[in-house]
C-alpha positions in Angstrom: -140.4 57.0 -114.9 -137.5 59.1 -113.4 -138.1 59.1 -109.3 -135.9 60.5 -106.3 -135.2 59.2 -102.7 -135.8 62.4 -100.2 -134.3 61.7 -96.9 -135.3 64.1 -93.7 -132.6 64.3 -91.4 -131.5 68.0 -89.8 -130.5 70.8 -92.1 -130.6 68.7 -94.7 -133.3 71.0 -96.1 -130.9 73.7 -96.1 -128.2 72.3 -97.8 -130.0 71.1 -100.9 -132.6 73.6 -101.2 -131.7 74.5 -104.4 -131.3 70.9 -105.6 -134.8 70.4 -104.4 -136.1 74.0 -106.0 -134.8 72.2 -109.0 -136.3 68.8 -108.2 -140.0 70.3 -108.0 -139.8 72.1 -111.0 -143.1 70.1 -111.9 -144.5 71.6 -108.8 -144.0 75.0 -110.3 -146.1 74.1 -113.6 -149.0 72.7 -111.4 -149.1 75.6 -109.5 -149.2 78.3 -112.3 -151.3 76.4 -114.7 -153.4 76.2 -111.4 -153.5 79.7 -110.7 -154.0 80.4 -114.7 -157.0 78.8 -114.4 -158.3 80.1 -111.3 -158.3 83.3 -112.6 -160.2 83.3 -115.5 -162.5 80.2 -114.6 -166.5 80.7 -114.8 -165.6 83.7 -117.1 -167.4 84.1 -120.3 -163.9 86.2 -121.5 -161.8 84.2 -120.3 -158.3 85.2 -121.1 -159.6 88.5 -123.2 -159.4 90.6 -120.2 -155.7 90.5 -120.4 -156.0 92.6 -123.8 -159.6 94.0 -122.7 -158.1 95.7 -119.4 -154.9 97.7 -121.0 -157.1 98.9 -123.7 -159.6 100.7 -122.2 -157.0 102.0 -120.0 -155.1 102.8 -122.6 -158.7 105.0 -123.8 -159.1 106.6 -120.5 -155.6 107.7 -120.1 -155.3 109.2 -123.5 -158.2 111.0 -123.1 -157.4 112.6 -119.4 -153.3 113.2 -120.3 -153.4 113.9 -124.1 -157.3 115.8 -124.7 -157.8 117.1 -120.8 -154.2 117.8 -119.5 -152.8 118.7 -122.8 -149.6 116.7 -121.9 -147.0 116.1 -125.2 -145.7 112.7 -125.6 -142.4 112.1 -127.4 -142.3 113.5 -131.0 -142.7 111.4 -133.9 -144.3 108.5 -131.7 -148.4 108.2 -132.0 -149.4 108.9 -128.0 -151.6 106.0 -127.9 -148.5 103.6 -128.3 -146.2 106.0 -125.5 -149.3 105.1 -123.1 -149.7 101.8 -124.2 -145.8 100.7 -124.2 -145.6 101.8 -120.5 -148.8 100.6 -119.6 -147.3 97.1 -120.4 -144.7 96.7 -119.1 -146.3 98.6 -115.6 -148.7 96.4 -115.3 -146.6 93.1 -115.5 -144.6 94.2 -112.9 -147.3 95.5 -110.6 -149.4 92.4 -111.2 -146.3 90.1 -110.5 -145.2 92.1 -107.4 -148.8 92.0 -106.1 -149.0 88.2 -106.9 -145.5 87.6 -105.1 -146.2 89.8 -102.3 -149.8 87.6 -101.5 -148.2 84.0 -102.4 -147.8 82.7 -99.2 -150.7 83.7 -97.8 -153.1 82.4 -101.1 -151.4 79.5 -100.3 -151.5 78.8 -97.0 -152.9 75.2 -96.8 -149.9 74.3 -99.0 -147.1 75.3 -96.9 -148.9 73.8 -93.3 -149.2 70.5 -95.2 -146.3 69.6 -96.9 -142.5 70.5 -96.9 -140.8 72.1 -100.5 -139.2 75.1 -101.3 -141.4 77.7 -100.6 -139.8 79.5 -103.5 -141.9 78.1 -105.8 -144.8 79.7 -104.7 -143.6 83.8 -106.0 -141.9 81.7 -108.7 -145.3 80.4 -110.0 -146.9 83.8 -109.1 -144.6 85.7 -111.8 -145.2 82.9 -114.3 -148.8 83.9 -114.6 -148.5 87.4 -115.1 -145.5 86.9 -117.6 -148.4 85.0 -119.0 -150.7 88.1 -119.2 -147.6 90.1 -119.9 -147.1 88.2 -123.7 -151.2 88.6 -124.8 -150.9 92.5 -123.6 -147.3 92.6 -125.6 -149.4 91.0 -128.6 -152.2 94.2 -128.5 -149.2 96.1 -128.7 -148.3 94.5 -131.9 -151.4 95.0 -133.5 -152.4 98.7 -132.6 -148.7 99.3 -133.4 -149.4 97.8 -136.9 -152.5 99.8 -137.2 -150.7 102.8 -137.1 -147.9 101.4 -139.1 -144.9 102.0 -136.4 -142.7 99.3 -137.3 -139.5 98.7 -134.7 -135.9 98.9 -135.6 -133.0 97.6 -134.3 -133.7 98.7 -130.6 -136.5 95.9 -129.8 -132.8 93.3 -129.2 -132.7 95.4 -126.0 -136.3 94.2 -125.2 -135.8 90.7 -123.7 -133.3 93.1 -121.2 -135.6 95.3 -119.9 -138.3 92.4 -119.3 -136.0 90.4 -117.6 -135.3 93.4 -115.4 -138.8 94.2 -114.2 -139.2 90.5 -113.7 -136.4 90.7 -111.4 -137.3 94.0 -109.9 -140.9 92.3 -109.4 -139.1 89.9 -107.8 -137.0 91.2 -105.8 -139.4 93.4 -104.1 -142.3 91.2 -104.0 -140.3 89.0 -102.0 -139.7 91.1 -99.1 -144.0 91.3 -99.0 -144.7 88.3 -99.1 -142.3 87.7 -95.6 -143.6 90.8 -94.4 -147.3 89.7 -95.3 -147.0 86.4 -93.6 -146.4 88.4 -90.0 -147.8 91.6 -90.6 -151.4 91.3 -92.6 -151.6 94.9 -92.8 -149.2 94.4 -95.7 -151.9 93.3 -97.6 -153.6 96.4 -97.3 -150.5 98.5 -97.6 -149.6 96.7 -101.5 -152.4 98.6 -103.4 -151.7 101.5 -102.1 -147.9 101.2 -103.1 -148.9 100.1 -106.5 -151.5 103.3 -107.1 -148.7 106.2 -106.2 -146.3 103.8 -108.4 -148.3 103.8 -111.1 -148.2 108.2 -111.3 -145.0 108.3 -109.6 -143.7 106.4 -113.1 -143.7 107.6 -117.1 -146.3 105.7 -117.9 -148.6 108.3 -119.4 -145.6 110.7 -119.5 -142.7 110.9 -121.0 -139.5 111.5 -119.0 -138.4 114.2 -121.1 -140.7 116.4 -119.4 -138.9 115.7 -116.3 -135.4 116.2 -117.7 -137.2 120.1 -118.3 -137.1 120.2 -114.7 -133.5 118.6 -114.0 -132.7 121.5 -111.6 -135.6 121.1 -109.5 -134.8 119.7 -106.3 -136.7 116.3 -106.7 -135.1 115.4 -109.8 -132.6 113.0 -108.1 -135.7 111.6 -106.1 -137.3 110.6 -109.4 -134.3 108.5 -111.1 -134.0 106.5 -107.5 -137.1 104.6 -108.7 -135.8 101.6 -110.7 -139.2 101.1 -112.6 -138.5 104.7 -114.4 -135.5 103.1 -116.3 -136.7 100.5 -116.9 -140.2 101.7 -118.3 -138.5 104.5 -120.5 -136.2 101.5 -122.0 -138.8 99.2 -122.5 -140.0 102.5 -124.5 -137.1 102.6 -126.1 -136.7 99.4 -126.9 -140.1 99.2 -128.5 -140.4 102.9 -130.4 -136.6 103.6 -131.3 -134.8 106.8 -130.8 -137.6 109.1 -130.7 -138.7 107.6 -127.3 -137.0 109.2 -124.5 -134.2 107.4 -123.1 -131.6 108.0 -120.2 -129.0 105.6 -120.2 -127.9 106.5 -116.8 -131.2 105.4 -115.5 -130.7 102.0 -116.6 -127.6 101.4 -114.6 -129.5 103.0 -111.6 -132.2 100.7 -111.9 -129.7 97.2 -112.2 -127.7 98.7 -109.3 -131.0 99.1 -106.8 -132.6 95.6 -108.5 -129.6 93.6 -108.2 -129.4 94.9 -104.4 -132.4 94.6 -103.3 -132.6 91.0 -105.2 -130.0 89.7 -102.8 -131.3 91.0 -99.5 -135.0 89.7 -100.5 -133.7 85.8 -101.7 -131.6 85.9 -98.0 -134.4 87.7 -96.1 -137.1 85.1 -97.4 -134.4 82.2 -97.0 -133.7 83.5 -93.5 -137.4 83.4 -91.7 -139.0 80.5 -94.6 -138.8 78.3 -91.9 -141.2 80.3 -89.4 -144.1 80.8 -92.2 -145.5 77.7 -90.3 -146.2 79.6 -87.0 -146.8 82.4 -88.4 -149.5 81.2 -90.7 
């Protein structure tokens, strides 16, 4: 059995941090599988709500964008799979980013107790919705089978566009969780955030109704969300060339990921050490 010496002396924490992120990888595992269970425990469906919650979604929606609103998906693509495609990969990012922005908090008697990087916590938080993420990608599979939609060479672009909104999950989730600690009116403020996300988005939708409108005013506005490219790629990814797809977009939303990614890891790193006091 493999063991470590850990010696406390000052700013020693800072300097190996990532040596000891590394070093309590084991942590990370106890903590999702904790949380994993948690969530579905004393349930009589257990882990079915992961496919039971995106599918009647999936109803609703096509019922109030597709029968009521009359709204045209993208041509060639069964509208049920355009709703469901961005319905996935929406609600792994919401979920994660609502589980990263709550992790210190939910764990609260952890951090007053006991001294490791506090990292782990959102780390473990994004493991169990990627969790959710692969049985609501499997429902996918099978409605897409049903209507016998089989994916080309465009699904080698998926593992991109996951890793993405795990990063932009991430990298936004982070800066809540910091935020949460001081403010708690952050917790109250995340649904809200995730609701007007969840329109504001092409979920239901497909883009190319907004490239229609390129010279309206709010056009630009609409690209500056980095979920939008990365939703209508995950599209893309999954239905081919039919589905909507701005490159452009893509490169928007790696530029705003990749810079809010940096300021959230050195934000959290910066005021970690006050989650004590603040808790």
């Amino acid at each position: 059995m493999k063991t470590h010496e850990v010696v406390i002396e000052p700013g020693r924490s800072e300097k190996n941090y990532w040596r000891d992120l590394w070093r309590n990888r084991e942590l990370l595992y106890i903590l999702s599988m904790r949380d994993v269970s948690v969530r579905y425990k004393q349930t009589i469906l257990g882990t079915s709500w992961s496919l039971i919650r995106p599918l009647i979604t999936m109803l609703i929606m096509f019922f109030v964008f597709s029968k009521v609103a009359k709204l045209k998906g993208d041509p060639g693509i069964p509208y049920p799979l355009m709703i469901l495609a961005g319905l996935t990969i929406w609600t792994f990012f919401s979920n994660a980013f609502t589980q990263i922005s709550t992790s210190i908090t939910t764990n609260a008697n952890l951090v007053t107790k006991v001294y490791f990087p506090r990292l782990i916590m959102p780390l473990s938080s994004s493991i169990v919705s990627f969790i959710d993420f692969l049985v609501s990608l499997g429902l996918f599979i099978v409605l897409a089978i049903w209507y016998q939609f089989w994916p080309d060479w465009h699904i080698l672009f998926l593992p991109v566009f996951i890793i993405l909104a795990l990063l932009a999950s991430f990298a936004f989730g982070l800066i809540f969780a910091v935020l949460n600690v001081r403010f708690r009116d952050i917790g109250q403020l995340i649904p809200f955030i995730v609701q007007i996300g969840f329109y504001a988005c092409p979920i239901a939708y497909s883009s190319r109704l907004v490239q229609e409108n390129a010279s309206e005013w709010w056009y630009p506005l609409y690209y500056l969300n980095p979920m939008v490219g990365i939703i209508d790629g995950f599209k893309w990814s999954l239905l081919g060339e039919n589905a909507f797809f701005n490159p452009n977009s893509v490169i928007n939303s790696v530029l705003v990921v990749g810079v809010f990614l940096i300021i959230s890891l050195y934000f959290f790193r910066k005021r970690e050490n006050t989650f004590v006091d603040d808790i």
